[in-house]
C-alpha positions in Angstrom: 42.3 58.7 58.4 40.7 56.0 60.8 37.8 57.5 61.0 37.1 58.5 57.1 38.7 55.2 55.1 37.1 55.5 51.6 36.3 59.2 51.8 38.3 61.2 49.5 40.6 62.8 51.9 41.9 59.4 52.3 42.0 58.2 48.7 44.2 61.1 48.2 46.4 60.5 51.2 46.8 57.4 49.7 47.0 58.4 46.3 50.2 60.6 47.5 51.5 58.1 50.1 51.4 55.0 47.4 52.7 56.8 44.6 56.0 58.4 46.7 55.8 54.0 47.9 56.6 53.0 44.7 58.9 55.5 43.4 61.0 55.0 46.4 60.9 51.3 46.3 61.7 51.0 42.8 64.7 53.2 43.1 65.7 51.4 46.4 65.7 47.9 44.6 67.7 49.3 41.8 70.1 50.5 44.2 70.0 47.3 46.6 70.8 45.7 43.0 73.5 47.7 42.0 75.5 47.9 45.4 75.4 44.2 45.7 76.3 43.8 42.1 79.6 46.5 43.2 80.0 44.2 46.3 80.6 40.8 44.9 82.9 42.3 41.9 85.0 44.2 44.4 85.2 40.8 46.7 86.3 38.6 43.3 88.6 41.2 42.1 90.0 41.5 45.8 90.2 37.9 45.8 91.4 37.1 42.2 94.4 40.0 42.9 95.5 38.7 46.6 95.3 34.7 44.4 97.7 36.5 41.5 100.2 37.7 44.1 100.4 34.9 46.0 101.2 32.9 42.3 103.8 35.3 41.8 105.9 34.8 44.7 105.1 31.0 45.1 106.5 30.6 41.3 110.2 30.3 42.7 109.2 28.0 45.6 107.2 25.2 43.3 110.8 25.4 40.6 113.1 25.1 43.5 110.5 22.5 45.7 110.8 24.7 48.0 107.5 24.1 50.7 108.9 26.1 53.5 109.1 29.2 50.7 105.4 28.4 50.1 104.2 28.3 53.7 105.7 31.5 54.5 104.6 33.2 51.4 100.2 31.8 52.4 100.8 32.7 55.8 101.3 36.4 55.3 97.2 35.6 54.3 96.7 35.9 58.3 96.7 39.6 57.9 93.1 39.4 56.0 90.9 37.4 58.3 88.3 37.0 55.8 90.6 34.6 54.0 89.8 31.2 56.0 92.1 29.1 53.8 94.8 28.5 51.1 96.8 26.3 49.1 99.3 26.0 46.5 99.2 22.7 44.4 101.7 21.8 41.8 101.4 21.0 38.2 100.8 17.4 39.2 97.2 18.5 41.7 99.1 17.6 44.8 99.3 20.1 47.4 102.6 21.5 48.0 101.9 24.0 51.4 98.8 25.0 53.1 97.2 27.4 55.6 94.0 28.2 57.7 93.0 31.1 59.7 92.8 31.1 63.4 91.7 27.6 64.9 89.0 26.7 62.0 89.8 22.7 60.9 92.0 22.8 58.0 89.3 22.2 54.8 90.9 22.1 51.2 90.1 20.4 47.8 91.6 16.9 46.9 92.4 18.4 43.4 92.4 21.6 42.4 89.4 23.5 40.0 89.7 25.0 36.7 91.0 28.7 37.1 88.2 31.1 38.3 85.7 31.9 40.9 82.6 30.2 42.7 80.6 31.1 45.5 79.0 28.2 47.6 77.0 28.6 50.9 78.2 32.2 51.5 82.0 31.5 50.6 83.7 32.7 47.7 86.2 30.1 46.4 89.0 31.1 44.0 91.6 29.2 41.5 94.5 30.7 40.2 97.2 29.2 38.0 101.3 29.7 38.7 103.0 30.4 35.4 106.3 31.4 34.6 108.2 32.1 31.4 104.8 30.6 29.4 104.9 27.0 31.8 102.0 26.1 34.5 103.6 25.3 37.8 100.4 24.8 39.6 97.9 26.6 41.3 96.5 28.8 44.1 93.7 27.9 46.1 91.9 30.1 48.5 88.5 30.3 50.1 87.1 33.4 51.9 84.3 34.0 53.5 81.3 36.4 51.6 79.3 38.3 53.6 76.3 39.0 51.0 73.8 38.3 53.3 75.2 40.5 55.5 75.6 43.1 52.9 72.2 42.9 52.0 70.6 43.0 55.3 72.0 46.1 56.5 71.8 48.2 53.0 68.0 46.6 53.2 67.5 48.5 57.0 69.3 51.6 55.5 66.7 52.1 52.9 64.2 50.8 55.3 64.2 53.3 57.7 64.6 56.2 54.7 61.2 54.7 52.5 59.8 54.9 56.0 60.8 58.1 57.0 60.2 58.9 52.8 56.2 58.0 53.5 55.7 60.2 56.5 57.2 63.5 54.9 54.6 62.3 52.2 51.7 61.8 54.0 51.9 65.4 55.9 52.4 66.8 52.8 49.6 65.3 50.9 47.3 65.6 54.1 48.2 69.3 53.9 47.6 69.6 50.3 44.2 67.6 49.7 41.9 70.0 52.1 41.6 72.3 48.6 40.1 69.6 46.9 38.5 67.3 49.7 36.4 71.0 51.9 34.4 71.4 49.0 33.9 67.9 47.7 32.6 67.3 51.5 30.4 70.3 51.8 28.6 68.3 48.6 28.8 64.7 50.3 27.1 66.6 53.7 24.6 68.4 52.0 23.5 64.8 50.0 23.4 63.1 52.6 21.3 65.7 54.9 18.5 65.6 51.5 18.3 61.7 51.3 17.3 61.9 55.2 15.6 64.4 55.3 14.2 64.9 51.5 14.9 68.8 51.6 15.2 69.9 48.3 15.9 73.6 49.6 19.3 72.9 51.0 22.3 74.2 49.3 26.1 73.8 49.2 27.9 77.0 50.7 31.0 78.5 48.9 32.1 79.4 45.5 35.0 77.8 44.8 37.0 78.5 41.6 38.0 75.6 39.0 36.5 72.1 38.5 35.1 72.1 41.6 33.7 75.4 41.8 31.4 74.5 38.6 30.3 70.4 40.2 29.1 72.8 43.1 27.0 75.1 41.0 25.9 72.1 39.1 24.8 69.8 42.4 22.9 72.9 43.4 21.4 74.0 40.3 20.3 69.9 40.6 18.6 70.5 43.4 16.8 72.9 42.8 15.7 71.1 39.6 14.9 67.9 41.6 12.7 70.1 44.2 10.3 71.1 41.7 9.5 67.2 39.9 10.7 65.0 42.5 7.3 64.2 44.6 4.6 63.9 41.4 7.3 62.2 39.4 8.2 59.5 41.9 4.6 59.0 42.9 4.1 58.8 38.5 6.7 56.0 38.7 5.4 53.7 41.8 2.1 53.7 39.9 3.2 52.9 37.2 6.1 50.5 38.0 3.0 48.0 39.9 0.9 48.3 37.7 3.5 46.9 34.8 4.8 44.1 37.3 1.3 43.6 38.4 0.6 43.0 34.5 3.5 40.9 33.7 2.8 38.6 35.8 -0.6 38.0 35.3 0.6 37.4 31.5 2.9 35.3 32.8 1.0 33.0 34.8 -2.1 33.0 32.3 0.7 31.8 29.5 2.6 29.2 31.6 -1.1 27.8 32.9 -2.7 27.9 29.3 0.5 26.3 27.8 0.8 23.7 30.5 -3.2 22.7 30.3 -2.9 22.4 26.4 0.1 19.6 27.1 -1.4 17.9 30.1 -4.7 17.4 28.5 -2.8 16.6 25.4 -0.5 13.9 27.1 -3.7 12.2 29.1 -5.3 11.8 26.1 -1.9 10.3 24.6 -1.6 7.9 27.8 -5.2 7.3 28.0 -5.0 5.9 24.4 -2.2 4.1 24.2 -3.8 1.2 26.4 -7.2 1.4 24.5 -5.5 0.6 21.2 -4.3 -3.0 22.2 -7.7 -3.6 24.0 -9.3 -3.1 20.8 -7.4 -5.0 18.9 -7.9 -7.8 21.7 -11.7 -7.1 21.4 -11.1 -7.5 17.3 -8.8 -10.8 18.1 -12.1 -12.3 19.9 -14.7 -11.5 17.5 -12.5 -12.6 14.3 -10.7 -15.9 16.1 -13.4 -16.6 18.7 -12.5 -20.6 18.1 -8.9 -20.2 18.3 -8.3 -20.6 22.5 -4.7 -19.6 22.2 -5.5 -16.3 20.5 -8.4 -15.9 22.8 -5.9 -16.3 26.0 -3.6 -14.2 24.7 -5.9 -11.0 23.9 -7.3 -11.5 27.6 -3.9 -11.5 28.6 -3.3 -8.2 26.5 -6.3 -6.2 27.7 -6.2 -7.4 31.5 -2.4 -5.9 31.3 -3.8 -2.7 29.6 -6.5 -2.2 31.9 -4.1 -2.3 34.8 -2.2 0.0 33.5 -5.4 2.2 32.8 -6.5 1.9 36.5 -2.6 2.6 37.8 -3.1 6.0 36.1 -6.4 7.0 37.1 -5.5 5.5 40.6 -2.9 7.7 40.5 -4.3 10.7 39.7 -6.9 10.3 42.3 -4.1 10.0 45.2 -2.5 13.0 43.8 -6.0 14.9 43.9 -6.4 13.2 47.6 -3.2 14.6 49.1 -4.0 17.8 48.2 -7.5 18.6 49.8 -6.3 17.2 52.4 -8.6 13.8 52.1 -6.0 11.0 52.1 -5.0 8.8 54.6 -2.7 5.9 55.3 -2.9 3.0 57.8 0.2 2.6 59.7 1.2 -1.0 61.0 4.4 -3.4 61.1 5.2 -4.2 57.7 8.0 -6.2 56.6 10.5 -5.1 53.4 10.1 -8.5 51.4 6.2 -8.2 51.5 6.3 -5.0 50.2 8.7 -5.8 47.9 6.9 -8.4 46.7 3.5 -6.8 46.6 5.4 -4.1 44.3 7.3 -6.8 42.0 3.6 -8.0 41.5 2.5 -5.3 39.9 4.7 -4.2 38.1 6.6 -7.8 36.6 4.8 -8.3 33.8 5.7 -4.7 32.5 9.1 -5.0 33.2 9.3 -8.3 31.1 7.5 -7.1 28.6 10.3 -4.4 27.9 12.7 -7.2 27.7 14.7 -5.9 30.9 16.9 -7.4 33.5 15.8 -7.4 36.8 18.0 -7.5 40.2 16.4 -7.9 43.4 19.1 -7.3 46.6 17.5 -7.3 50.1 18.8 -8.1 53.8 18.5 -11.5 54.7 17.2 -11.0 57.9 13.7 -9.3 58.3 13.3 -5.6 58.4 10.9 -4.2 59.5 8.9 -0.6 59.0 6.2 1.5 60.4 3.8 2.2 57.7 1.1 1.7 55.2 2.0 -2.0 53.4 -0.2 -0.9 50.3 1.3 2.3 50.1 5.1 1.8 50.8 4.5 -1.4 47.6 2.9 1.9 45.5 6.5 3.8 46.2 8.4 1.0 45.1 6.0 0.3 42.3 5.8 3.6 40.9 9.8 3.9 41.1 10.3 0.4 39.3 7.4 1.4 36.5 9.1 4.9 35.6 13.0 3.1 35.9 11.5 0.6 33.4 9.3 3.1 31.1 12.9 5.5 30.8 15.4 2.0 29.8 15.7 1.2 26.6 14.4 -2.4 25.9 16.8 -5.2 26.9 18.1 -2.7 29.8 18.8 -3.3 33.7 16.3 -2.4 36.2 17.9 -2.7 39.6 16.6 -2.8 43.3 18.8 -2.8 46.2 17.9 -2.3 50.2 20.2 -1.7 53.1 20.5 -0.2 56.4 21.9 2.6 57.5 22.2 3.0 61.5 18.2 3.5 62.0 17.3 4.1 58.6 16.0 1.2 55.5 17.7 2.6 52.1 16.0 1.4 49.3 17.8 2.3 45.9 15.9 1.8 42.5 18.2 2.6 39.8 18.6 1.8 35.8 21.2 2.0 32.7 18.1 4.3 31.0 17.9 7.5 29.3 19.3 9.5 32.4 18.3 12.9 33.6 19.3 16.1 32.4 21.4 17.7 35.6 19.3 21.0 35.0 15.9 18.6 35.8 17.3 16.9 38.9 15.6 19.3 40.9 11.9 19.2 39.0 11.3 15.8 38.7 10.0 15.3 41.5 7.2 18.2 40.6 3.7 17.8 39.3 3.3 16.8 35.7 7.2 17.0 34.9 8.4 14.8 32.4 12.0 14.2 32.1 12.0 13.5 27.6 9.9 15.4 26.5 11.4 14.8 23.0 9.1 13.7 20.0 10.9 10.3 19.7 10.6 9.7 23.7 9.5 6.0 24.1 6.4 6.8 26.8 5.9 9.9 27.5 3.7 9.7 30.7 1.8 12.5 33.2 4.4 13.3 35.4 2.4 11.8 38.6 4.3 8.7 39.7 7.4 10.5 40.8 5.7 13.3 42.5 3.1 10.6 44.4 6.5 8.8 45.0 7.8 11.7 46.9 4.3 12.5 48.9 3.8 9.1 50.2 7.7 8.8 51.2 7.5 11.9 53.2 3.6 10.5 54.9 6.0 7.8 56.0 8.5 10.5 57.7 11.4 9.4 54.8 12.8 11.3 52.4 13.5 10.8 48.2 17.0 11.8 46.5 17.2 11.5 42.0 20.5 11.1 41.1 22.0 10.7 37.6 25.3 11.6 35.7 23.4 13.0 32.6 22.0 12.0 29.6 21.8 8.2 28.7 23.8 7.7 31.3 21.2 6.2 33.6 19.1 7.5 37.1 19.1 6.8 40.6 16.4 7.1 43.2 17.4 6.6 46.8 14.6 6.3 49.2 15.2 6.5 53.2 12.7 5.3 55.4 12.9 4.6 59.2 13.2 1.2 60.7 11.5 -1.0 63.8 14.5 -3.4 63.7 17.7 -3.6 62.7 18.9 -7.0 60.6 22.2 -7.9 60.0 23.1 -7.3 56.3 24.1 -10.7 54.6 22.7 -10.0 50.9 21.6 -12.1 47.7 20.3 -11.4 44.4 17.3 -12.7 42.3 17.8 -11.9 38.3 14.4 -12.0 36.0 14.4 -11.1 32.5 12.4 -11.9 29.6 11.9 -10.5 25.9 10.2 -11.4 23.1 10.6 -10.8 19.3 8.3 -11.8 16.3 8.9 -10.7 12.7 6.1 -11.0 9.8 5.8 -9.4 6.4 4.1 -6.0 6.3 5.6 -3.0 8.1 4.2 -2.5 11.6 6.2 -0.1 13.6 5.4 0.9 17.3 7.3 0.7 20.7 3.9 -0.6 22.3 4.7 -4.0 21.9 0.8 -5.4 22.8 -0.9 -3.3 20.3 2.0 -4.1 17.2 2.2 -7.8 17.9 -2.0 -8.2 18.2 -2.3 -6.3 14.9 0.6 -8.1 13.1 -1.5 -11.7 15.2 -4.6 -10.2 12.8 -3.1 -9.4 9.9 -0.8 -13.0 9.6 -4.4 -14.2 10.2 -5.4 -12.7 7.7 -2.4 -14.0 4.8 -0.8 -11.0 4.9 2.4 -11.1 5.1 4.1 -8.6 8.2 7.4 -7.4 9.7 7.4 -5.6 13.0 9.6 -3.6 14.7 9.9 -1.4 17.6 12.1 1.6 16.8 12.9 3.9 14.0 16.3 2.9 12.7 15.0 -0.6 12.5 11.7 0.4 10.2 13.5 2.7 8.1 16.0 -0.8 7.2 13.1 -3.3 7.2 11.5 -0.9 4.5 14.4 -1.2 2.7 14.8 -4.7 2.6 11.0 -5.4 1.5 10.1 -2.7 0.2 6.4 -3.0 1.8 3.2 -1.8 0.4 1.6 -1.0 3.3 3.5 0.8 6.3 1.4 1.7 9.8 3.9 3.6 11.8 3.8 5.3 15.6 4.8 9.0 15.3 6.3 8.6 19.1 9.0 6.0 18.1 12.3 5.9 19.8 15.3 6.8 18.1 14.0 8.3 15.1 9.9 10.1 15.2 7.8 8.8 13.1 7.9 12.2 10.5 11.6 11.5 10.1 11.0 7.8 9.5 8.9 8.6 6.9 10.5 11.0 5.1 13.1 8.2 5.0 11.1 5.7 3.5 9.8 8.4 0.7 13.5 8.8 -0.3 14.0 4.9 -0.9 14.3 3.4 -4.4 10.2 2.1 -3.8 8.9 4.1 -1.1 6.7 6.1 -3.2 4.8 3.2 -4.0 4.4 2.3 -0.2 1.2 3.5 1.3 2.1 5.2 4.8 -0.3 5.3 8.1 0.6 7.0 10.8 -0.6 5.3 13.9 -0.3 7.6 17.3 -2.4 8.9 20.1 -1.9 12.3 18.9 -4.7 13.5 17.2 -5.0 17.6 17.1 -5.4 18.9 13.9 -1.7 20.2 13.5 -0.7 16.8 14.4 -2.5 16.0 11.3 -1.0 18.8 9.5 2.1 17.8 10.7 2.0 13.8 9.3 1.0 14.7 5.6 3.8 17.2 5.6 6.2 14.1 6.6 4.5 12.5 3.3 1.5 10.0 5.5 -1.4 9.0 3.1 -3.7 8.6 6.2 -3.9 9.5 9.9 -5.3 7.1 12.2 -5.6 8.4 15.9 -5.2 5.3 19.1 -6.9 3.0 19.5 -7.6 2.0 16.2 -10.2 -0.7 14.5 -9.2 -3.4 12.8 -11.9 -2.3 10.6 -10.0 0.7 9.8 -7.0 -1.0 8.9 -9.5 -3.9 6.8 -10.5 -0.9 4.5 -7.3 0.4 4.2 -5.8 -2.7 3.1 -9.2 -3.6 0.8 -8.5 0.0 -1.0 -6.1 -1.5 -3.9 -6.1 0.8 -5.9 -4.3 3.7 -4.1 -0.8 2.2 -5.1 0.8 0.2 -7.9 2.4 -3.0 -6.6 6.1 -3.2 -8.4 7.6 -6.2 -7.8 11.0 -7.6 -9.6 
């Protein structure tokens, strides 16, 4: 059976062998059970009898006080040596004569127990009251030793040896028996195997058994037969054809994925691309109309130099990306020290951060440390990291930056309280054109390049890039390693910025680009009309109750709530059919369209927008019916 486990000669070896096992062992327990159930009766009735005699003939001794009596009558217990001890106690519990067998230290209860039997540690312990004529004297002890372990032990070895003995008998038996069943069963087995090596279809199983078996053999050989005549033009049929469909589904495949993931790149860019042209119109518009108003004039040129960095960050981007892979980019390594690149980062990306209204914690060494790398593009790692924490926060969040060392290694950790990451993206977003909310209501949406540059340039500078996060609006983590030139000690400190800004005016602007809402309310107060602004969905859908505006320009991508829900929200108000809706978005396909007059828009304006357009709008009175109370 060493040589064939699994084959069936030994399944039904085994078969045989396990079912005699359990048989025998069940009827073994029961009788292990039931002897050592007999045992400890016979012991307590032993015991219990031997405890009623000795009551009997103490009786006379405790009426009379006589001890010696008593002594005589326990020691006659010397003649059962599995008695170790006994005692007769009076009425009273004081014990009235005692004895112990052999040279074993006299043991015995203060008091004695209520009338009956224990066993304790391998001793049985008995109580037995003296009566006479109806009165309780007092009461015999004894204590004897029980040998159930014993018992148990040897009656186990007994049944031992015959299961054992039981299993062999079996096992010959069965071995004997099973060559009926197993001769045929491995003339099949040999004869399969021989036509998988060989793929002779004109072998055949010799015999003709009778039964069961007899007909499987027939059957296997009428099967090969069968098999010898298709088997080569079929299976050729099937490998042609089998390629040919995997060959096809995967082209489909790929041509699906890549036509589905052009439509939302180019569809995205266009998005991103027009989000920062809408505010530098409206700066342009801000200069034409208030041209004599310097403080307006500042602030648009503040507006659209902020835009067009953020233009040039994502074409910049885009072109390192393309860079890296042909192969044509190229870094200059030098010393560089953390603080300047930190700073060179904070530089660029400050303003952005304020603008979002987050808090910002800077915690560095205090010492110098220093790297080997490109000072331009270890500041675009950190910049990149800090622009996406911030873009992913909800406004009024924390953006944090912390640095450390590790033996040889800088970690740099750049984490936020923001929307999170979904554990199923943890490992993609590190991947070309990924975006971790791709929801409707997301707050940017962005390419999908900063993250994946981020990872490029950290491995140019022979470092590595970990995401962490512990799900959904439950905030991210990016730990960057790099390696060091000198290692500072770590004494730390922290440098806070935050800054936000709110301004409310009467008509109903809402948009999370805070530039392009606040420059067109900045035209439209200009203007006398009167302007609320806000920044999320929730927010809107509550001014518009409140004021019940006439006029209401609304972003489709607003967080919280989109802009379809928002407006279907508005519709269902006491006055919001008499508000005019605009939708106000940098998505302009024709189902996007489709999509906003659905929701119940009047008009579909696509990023970046006029002021002209909105002038006619507002100069069109007559599309609604002002009701005021």
């Amino acid at each position: 059976m060493q040589h064939d486990t699994g084959s069936v000669r030994s399944k039904l070896i085994l078969m045989a062998v396990s079912t005699t096992f359990v048989a025998l062992l069940a009827a073994s327990i029961a009788m292990l059970l039931y002897d050592l159930r007999t045992f400890q009766q016979y012991w307590v009735d032993d015991l219990m009898t031997q405890a009623d005699i000795i009551a009997s003939v103490s009786a006379p001794a405790l009426s009379f006080n006589d001890a010696r009596s008593a002594q005589q009558n326990l020691a006659v217990l010397r003649v059962r040596p599995q008695i170790l001890s006994g005692a007769v106690y009076t009425s009273s519990g004081v014990r009235f004569a005692s004895y112990t067998q052999g040279s074993l230290e006299p043991s015995y209860p203060v008091k004695p127990g209520r009338p009956g039997y224990t066993i304790d540690h391998g001793e049985l312990v008995v109580y037995h009251n003296i009566v006479d004529n109806g009165e309780v004297l007092g009461t015999v002890y004894l204590r004897a030793r029980f040998a159930l372990v014993e018992r148990l032990l040897n009656y186990a070895a007994i049944l031992g040896i015959v299961l054992l003995i039981s299993l062999v008998i079996a096992a010959l038996v069965a071995s004997r028996l099973q060559q009926s069943i197993t001769r045929p069963l491995l003339a099949v087995t040999k004869v399969a195997r021989e036509v998988m090596q060989r793929r002779d279809f004109s072998l055949r199983v010799p015999g003709n058994s009778p039964g069961e078996i007899g007909v499987l053999v027939a059957a296997f050989n009428d099967m090969l037969a069968e098999i010898g005549r298709r088997s080569h033009a079929l299976q050729e049929a099937n490998l042609t054809l089998e390629h040919e469909m995997q060959v096809r589904h995967r082209a489909e495949e790929a041509l699906l994925v890549a036509d589905r993931r052009k439509d939302e790149f180019l569809a995205t860019l266009a998005h991103e691309l027009r989000n920062p042209l809408a505010p530098i119109r409206t700066g342009l518009d801000i200069l034409r109309i208030r041209s004599g108003d310097a403080q307006a004039t500042q602030r648009a040129t503040d507006i659209m130099e902020r835009q067009l960095r953020q233009m040039v960050r994502l074409v910049d981007d885009l072109l390192d990306v393309s860079r890296i892979n042909t192969g044509k980019f190229a870094i200059k390594m030098g010393r560089v020290e953390l603080k300047a690149v930190v700073n060179d980062a904070l530089e660029v990306v400050r303003s952005y951060i304020e603008l979002h209204g987050h808090e910002l914690a800077i915690d560095l060494p205090d010492r110098p440390v220093f790297l080997h790398g490109d000072a331009t593009r270890l500041a675009q790692i950190l910049s990149n990291l800090l622009n996406n924490a911030a873009k992913y926060t909800n406004r009024g969040g924390r953006v944090s930056l912390t640095a450390r060392v590790e033996e040889r290694d800088l970690v740099i950790q750049v984490a936020d309280n923001g929307i999170g990451i979904a554990p199923d993206m943890l490992n993609h977003v590190f991947e070309m054109f990924v975006q971790v909310d791709s929801t409707l209501e997301r707050t940017n949406a962005g390419l999908g390049v900063g993250l994946s540059l981020a990872r490029r340039l950290v491995e140019l500078h022979g470092g590595s890039i970990e995401a962490h996060s512990a799900g959904i609006n439950r905030g991210s983590e990016f730990v960057v390693r790099l390696p060091i030139v000198v290692e500072p000690e770590m004494p730390t400190k922290t440098s806070p910025a935050a800054f936000m800004t709110s301004e409310t005016y009467r008509i109903l602007l809402a948009d999370d680009n805070v530039d392009f809402v606040n420059s067109i309310g900045a035209l439209l107060s200009a203007m006398g009309h009167s302007v609320v602004i806000t920044h999320n969905g929730p927010d809107a859908l509550t001014a518009a109750a409140r004021f019940c505006p006439d006029y209401a320009f609304l972003d489709i991508g607003l967080p919280q709530m989109s802009g379809y829900d928002l407006a279907r929200g508005i519709r269902r108000l006491s006055c919001g059919q008499m508000t005019l809706l605009i939708a106000v978005t940098g998505w302009g396909q024709e189902k996007d369209r489709q999509l906003a007059f659905e929701a119940g828009f009047d008009h579909h304006m696509v990023k970046p927008v006029r002021f002209e357009q909105i002038e006619e709008i507002l100069s069109n009175r007559s599309v609604i019916k002002k009701v005021r109370g």
